[in-house]
Backbone and ligand atoms as CSV (ligand in chain L), in Angstrom:
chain,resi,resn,atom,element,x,y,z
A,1,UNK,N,N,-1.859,14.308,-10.947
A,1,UNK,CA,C,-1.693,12.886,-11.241
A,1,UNK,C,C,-3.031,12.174,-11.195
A,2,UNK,N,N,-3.429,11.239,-12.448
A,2,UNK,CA,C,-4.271,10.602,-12.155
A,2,UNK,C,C,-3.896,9.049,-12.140
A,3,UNK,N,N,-3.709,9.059,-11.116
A,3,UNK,CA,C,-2.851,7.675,-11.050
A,3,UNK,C,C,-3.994,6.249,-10.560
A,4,UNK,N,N,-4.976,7.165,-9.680
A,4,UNK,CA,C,-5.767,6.150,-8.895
A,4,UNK,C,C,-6.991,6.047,-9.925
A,5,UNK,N,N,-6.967,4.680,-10.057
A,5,UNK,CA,C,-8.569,4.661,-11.227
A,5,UNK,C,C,-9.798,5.049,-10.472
A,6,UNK,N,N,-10.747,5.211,-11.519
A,6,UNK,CA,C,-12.058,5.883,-10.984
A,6,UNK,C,C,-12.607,4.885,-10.598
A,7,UNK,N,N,-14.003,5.394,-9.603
A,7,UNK,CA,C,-14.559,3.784,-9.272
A,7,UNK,C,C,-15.228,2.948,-10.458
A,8,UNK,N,N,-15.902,1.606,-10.015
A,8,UNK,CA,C,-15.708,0.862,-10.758
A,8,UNK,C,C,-16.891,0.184,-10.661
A,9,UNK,N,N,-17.939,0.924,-9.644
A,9,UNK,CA,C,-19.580,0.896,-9.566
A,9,UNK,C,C,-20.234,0.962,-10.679
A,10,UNK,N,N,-19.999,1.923,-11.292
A,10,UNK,CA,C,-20.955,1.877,-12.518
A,10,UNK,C,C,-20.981,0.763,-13.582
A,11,UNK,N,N,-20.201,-0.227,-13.030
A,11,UNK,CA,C,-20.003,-1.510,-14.129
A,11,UNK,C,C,-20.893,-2.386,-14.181
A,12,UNK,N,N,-21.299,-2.417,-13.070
A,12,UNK,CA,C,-22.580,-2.958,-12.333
A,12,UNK,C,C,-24.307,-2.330,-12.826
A,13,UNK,N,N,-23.951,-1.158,-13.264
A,13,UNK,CA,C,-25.162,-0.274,-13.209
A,13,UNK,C,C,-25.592,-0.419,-15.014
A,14,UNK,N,N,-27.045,-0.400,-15.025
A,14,UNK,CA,C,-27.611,-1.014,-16.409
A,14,UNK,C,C,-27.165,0.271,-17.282
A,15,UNK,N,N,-26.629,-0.264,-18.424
A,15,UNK,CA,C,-26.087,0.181,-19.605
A,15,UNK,C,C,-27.084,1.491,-20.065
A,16,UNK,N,N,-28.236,1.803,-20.164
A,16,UNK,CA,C,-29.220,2.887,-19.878
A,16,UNK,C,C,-28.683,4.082,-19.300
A,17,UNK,N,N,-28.513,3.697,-17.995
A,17,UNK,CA,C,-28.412,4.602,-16.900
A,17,UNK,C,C,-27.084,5.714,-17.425
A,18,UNK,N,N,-27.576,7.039,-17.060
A,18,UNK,CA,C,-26.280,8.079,-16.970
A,18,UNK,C,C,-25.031,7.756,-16.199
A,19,UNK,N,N,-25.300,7.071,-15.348
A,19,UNK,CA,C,-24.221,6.446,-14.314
A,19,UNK,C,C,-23.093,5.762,-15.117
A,20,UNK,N,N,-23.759,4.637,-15.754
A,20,UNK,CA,C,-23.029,4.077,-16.670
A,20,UNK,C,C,-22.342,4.461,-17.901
A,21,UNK,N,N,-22.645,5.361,-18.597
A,21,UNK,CA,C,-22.059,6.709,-19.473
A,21,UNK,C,C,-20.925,7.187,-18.981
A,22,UNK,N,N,-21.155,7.811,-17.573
A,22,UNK,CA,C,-20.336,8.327,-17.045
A,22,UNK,C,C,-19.001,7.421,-16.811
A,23,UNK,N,N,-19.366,6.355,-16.283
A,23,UNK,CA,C,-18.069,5.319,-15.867
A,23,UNK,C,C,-17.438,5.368,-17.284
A,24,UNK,N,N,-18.317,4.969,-18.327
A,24,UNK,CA,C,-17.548,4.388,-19.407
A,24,UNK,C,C,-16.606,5.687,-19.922
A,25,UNK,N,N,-17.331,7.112,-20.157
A,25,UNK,CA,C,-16.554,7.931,-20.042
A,25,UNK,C,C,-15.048,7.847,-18.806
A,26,UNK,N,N,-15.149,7.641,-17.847
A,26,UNK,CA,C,-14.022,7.340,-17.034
A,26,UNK,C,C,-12.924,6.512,-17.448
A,27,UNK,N,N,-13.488,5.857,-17.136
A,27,UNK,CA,C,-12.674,4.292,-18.211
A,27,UNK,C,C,-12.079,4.735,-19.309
A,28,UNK,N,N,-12.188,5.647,-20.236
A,28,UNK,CA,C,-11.534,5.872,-21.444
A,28,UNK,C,C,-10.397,6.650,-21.448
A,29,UNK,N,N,-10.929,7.813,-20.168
A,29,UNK,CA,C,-9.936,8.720,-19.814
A,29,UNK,C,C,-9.041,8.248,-18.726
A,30,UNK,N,N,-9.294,6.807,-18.052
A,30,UNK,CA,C,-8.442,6.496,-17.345
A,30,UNK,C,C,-7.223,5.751,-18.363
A,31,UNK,N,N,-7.539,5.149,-20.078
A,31,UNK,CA,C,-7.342,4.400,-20.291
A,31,UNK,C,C,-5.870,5.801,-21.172
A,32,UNK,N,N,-6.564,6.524,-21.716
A,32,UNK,CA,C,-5.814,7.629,-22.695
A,32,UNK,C,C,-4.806,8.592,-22.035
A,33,UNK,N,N,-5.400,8.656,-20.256
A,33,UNK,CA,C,-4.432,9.065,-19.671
A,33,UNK,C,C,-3.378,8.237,-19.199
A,34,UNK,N,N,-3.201,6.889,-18.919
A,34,UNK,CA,C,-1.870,6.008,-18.575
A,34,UNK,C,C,-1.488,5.885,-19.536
A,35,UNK,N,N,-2.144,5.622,-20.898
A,35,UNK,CA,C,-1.306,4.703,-22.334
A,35,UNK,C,C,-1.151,5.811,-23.142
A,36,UNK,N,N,-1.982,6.854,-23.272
A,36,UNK,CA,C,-1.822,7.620,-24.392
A,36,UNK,C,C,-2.747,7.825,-25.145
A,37,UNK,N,N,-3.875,7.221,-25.816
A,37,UNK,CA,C,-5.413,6.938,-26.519
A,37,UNK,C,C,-5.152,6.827,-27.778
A,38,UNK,N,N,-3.894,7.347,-28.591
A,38,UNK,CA,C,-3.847,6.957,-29.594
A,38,UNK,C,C,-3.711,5.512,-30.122
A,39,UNK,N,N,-3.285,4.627,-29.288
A,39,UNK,CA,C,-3.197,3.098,-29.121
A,39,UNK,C,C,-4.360,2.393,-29.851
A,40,UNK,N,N,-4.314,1.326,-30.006
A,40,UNK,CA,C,-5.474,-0.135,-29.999
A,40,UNK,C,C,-5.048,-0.734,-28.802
A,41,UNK,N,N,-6.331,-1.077,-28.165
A,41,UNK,CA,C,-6.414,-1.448,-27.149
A,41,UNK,C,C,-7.881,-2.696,-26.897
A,42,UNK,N,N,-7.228,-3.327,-26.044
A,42,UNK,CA,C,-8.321,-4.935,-25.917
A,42,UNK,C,C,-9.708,-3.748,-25.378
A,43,UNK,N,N,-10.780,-4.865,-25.917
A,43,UNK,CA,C,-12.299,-4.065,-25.592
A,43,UNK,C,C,-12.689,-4.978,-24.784
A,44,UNK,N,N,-12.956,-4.643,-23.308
A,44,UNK,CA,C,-13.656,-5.114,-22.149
A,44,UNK,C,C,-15.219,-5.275,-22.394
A,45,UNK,N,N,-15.700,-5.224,-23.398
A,45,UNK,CA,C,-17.207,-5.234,-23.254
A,45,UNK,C,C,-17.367,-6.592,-23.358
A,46,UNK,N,N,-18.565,-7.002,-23.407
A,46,UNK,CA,C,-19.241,-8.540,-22.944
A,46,UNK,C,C,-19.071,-9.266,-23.890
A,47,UNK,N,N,-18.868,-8.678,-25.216
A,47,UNK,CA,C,-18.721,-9.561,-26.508
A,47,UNK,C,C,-17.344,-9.840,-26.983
A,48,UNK,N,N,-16.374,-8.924,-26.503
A,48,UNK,CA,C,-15.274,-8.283,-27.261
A,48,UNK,C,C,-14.267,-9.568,-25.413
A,49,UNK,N,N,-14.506,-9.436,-24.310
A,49,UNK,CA,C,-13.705,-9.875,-23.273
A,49,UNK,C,C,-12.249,-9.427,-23.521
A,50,UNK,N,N,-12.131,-8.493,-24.098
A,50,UNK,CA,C,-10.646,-8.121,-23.898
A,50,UNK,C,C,-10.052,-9.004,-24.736
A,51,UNK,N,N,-9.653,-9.766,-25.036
A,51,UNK,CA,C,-9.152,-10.825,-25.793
A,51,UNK,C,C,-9.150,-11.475,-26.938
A,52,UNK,N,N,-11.007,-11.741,-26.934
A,52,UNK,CA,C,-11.154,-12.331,-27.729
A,52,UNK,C,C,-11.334,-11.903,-29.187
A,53,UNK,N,N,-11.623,-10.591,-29.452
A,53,UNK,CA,C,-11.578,-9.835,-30.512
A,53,UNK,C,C,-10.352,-9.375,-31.315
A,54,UNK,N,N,-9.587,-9.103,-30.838
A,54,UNK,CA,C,-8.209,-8.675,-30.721
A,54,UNK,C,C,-8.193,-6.831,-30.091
A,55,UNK,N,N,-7.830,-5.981,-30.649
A,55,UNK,CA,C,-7.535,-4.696,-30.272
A,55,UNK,C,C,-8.514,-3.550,-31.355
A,56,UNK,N,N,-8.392,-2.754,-30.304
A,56,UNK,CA,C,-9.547,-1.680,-30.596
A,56,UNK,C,C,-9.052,-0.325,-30.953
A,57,UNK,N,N,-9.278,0.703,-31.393
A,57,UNK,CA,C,-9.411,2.133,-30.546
A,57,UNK,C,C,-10.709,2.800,-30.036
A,58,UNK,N,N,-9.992,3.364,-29.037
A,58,UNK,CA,C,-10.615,3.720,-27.693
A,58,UNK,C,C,-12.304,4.362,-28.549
A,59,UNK,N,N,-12.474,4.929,-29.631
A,59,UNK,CA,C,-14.003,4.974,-30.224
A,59,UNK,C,C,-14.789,3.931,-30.104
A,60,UNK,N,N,-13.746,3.063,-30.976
A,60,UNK,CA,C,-14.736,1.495,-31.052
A,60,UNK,C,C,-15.122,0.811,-29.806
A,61,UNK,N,N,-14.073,0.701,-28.850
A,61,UNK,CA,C,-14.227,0.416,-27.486
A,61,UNK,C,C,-15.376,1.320,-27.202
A,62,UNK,N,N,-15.429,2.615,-26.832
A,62,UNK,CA,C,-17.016,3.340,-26.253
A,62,UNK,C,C,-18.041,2.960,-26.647
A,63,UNK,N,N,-18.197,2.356,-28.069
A,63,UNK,CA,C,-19.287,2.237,-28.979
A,63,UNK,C,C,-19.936,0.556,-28.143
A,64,UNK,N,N,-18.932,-0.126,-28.016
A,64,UNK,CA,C,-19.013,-1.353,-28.099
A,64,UNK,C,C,-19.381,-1.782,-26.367
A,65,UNK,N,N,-18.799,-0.747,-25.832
A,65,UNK,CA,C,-19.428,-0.525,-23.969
A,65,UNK,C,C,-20.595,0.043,-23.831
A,66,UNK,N,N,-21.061,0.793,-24.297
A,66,UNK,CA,C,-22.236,1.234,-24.686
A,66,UNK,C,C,-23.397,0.178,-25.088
A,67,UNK,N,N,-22.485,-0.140,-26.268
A,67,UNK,CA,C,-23.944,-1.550,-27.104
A,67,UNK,C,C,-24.200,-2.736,-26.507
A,68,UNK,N,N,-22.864,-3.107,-25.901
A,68,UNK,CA,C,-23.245,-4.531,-25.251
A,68,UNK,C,C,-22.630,-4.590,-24.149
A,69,UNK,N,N,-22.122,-3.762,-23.030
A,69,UNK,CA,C,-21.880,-3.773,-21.806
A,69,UNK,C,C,-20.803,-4.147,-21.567
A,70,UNK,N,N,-19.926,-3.225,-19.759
A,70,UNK,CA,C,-18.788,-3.879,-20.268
A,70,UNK,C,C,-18.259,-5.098,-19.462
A,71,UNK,N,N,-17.642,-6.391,-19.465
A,71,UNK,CA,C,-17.497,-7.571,-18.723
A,71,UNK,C,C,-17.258,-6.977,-17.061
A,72,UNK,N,N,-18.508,-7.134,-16.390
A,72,UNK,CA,C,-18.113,-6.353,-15.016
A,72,UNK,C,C,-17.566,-7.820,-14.182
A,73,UNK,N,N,-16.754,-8.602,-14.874
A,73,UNK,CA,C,-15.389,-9.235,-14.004
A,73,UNK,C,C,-14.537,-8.524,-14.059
A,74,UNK,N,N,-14.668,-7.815,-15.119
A,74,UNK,CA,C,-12.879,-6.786,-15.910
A,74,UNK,C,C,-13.025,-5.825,-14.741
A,75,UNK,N,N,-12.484,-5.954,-13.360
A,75,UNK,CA,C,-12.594,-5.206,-12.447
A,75,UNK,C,C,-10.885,-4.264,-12.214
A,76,UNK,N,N,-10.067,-5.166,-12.282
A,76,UNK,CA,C,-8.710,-4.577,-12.431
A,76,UNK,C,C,-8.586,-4.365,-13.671
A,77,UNK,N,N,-8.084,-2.929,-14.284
A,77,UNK,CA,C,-8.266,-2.915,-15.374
A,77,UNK,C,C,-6.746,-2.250,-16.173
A,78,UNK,N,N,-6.288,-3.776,-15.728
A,78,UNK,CA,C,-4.444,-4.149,-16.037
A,78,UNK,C,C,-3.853,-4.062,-17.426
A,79,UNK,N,N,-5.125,-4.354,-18.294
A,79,UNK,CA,C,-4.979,-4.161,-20.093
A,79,UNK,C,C,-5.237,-2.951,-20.109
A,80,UNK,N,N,-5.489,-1.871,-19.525
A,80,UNK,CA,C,-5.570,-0.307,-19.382
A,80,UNK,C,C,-4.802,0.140,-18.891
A,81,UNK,N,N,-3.859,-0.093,-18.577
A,81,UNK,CA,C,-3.183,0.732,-17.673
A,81,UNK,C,C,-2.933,1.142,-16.148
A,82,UNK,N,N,-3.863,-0.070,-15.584
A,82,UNK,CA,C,-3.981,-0.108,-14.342
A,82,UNK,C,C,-3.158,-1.324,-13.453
A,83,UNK,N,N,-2.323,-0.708,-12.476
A,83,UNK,CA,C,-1.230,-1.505,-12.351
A,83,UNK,C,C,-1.711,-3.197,-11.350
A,84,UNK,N,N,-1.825,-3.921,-11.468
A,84,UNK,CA,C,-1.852,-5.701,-11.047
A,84,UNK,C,C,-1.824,-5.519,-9.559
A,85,UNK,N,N,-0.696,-5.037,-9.051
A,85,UNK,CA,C,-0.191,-5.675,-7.824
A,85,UNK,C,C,-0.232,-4.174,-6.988
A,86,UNK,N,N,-1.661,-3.675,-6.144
A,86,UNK,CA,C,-1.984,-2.701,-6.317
A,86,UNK,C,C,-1.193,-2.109,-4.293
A,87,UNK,N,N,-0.775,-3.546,-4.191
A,87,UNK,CA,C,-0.033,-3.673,-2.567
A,87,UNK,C,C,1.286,-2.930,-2.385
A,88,UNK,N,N,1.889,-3.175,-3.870
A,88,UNK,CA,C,3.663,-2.379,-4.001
A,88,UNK,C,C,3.526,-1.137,-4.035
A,89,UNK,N,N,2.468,-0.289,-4.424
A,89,UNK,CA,C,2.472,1.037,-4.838
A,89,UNK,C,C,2.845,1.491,-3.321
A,90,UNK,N,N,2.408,1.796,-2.281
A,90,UNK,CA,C,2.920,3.181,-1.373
A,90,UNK,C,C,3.254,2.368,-0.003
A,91,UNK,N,N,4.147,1.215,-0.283
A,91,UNK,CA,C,5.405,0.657,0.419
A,91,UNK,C,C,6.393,1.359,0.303
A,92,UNK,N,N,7.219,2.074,1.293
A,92,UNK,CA,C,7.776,2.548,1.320
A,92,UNK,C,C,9.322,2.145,2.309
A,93,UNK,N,N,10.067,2.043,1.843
A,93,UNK,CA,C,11.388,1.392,2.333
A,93,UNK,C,C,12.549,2.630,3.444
A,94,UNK,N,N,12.283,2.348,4.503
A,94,UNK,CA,C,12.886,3.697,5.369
A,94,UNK,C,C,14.323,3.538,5.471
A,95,UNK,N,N,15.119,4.551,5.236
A,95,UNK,CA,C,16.357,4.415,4.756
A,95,UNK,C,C,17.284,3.970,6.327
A,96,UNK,N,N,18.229,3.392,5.907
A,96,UNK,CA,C,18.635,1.955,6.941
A,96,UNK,C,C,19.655,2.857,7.540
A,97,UNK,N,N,20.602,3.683,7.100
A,97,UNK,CA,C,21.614,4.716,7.368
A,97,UNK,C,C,20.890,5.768,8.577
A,98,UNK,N,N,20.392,5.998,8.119
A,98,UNK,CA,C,19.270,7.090,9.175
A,98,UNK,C,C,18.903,6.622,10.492
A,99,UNK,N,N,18.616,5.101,10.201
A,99,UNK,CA,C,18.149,4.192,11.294
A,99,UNK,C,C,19.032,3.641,12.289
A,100,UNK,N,N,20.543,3.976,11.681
A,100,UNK,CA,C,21.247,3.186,12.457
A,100,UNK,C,C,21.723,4.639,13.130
A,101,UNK,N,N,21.767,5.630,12.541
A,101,UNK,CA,C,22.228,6.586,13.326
A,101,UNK,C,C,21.273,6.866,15.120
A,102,UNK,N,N,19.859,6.456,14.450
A,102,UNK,CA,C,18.698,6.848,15.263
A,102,UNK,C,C,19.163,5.459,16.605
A,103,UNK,N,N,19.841,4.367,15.972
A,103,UNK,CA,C,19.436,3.182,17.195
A,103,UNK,C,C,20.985,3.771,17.916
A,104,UNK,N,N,22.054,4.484,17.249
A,104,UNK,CA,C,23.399,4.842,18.290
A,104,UNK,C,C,22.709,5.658,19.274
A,105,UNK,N,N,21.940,6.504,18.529
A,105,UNK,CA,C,21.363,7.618,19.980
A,105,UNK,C,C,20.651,7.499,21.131
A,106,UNK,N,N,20.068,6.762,20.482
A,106,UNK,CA,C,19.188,5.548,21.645
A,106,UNK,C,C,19.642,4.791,22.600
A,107,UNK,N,N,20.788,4.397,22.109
A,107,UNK,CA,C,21.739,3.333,23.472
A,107,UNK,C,C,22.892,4.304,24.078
A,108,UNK,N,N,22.736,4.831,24.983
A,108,UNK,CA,C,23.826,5.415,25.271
A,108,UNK,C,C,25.165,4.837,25.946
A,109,UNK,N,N,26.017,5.341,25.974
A,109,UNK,CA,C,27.319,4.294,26.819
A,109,UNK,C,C,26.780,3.730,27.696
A,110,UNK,N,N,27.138,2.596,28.671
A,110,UNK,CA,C,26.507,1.614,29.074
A,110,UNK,C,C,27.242,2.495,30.819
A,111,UNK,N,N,28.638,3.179,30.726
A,111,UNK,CA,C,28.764,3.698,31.993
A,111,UNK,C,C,28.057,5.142,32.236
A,112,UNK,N,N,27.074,6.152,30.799
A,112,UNK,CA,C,26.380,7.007,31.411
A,112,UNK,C,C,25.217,6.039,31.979
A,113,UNK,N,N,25.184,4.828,31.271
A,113,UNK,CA,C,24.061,4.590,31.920
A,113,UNK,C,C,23.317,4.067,33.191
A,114,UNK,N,N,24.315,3.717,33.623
A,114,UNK,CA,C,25.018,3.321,35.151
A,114,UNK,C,C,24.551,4.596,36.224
A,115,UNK,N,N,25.150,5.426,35.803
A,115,UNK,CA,C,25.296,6.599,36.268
A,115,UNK,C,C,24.067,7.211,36.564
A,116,UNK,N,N,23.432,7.304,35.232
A,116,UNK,CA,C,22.662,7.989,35.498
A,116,UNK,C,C,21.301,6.998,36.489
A,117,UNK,N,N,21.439,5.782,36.529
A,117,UNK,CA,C,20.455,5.020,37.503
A,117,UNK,C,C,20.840,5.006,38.805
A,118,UNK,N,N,22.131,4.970,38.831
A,118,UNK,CA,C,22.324,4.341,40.255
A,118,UNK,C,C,23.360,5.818,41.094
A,119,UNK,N,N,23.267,7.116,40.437
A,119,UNK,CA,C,23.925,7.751,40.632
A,119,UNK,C,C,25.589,7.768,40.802
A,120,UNK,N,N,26.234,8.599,41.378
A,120,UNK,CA,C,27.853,8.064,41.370
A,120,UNK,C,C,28.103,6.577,41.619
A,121,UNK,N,N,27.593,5.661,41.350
A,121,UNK,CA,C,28.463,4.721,42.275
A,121,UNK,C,C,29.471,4.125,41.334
A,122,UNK,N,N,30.620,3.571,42.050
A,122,UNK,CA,C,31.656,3.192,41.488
A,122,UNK,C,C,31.551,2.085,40.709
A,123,UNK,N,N,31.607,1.944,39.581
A,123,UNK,CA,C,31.710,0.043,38.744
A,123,UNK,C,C,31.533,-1.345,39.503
A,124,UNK,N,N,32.703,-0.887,40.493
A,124,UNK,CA,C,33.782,-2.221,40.966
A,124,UNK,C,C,32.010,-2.402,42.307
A,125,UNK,N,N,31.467,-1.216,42.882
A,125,UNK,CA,C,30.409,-1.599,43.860
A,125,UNK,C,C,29.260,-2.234,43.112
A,126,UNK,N,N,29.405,-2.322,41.819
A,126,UNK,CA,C,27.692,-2.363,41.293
A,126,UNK,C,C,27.058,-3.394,41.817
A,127,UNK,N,N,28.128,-4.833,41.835
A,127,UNK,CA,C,27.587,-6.102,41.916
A,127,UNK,C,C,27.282,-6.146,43.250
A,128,UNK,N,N,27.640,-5.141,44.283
A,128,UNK,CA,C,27.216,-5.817,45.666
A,128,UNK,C,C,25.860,-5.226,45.352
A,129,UNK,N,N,25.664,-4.183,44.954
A,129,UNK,CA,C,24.634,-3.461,45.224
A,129,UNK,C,C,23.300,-4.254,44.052
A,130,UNK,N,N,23.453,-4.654,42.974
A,130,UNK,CA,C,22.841,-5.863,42.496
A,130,UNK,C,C,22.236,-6.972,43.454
A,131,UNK,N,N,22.859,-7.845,44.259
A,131,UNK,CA,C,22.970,-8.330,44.937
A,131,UNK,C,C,22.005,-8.257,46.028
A,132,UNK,N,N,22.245,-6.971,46.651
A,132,UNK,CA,C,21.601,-6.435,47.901
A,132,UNK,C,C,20.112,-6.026,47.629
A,133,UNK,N,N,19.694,-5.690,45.994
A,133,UNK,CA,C,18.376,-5.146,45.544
A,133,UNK,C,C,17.811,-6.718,45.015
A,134,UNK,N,N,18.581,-7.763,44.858
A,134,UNK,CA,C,18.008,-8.721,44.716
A,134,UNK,C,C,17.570,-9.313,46.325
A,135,UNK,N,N,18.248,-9.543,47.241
A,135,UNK,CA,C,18.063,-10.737,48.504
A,135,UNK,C,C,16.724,-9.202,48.872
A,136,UNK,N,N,16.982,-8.771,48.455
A,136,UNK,CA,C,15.835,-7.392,49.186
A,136,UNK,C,C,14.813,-8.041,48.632
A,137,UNK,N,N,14.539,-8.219,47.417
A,137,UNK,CA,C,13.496,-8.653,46.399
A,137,UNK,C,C,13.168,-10.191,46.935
A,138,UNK,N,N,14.346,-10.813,47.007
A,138,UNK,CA,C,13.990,-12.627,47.769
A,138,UNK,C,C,13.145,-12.289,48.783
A,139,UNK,N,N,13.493,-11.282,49.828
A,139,UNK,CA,C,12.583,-11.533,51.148
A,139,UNK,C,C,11.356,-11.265,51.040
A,140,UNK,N,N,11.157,-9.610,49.942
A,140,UNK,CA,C,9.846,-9.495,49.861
A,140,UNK,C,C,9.187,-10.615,49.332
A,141,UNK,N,N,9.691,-11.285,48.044
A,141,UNK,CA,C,8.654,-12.469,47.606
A,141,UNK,C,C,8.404,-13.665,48.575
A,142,UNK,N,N,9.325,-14.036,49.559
A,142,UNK,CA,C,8.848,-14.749,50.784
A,142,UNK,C,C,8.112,-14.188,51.793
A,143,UNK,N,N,7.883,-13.097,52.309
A,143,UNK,CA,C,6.950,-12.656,53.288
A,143,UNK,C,C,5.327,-12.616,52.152
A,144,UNK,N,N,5.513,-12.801,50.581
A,144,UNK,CA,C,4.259,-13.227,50.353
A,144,UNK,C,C,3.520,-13.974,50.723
L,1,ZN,ZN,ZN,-16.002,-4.957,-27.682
């Protein structure tokens, strides 16, 4: 999958440079691999802004990135095939069924749970014994 575009440094880098060749090479194959290349497609270069020319193919576009550079605002490159809203892609939604099974296991009956804190003791004693771990707790915080 080439899903993730290439970087986007060389847009920056003077039209001369191999660097910049290279990107623009990128760019084409980022553009022929999402859409297809047989298309017309808007030309990002400095003269052309995507827009204002109307539509290209991907030759004329190289020719025209090459000759006059390409608009290095055109940073998302959404008229290519590169998706806008780049936050939705690997959100992932955890399935709610699974979750509820996971929160039953987690709470166990409320009389193992008794049990297992306070050992055997009977229901009907809990509240004295509540009680007795609290005034225990009153005195210690008064001998503070
Ligand atoms: Zn152009």
């Amino acid at each position: 999958m080439s899903s993730t575009p290439p970087s986007k440094e060389w847009m920056d880098a003077d039209t001369l440079l191999a660097e910049y060749f290279q990107g623009v090479a990128s760019f084409l194959k980022f553009t022929k691999d999402k859409l297809g290349g047989d298309d017309w497609y808007y030309c990002p270069c400095t003269k052309c802004l995507n827009y204002h020319k109307g539509k290209k193919t991907l030759k004329v576009i190289s020719e025209h990135l090459i000759c006059n550079g390409i608009d290095n605002s055109y940073r998302t490159w959404f008229n290519h095939g590169e998706p806008l809203c780049k936050t939705t892609i690997n959100v992932r939604v955890s399935s709610s069924s699974s979750a509820n099974v996971h929160n039953e296991n987690a709470f166990p009956k409320m009389e193992d749970l008794f049990n297992d804190t306070f050992g055997r003791i009977h229901l009907d004693d809990l509240d004295e014994c509540l009680i007795e771990s609290i005034q225990q707790n009153d005195t210690l915080a008064r001998e503070d």
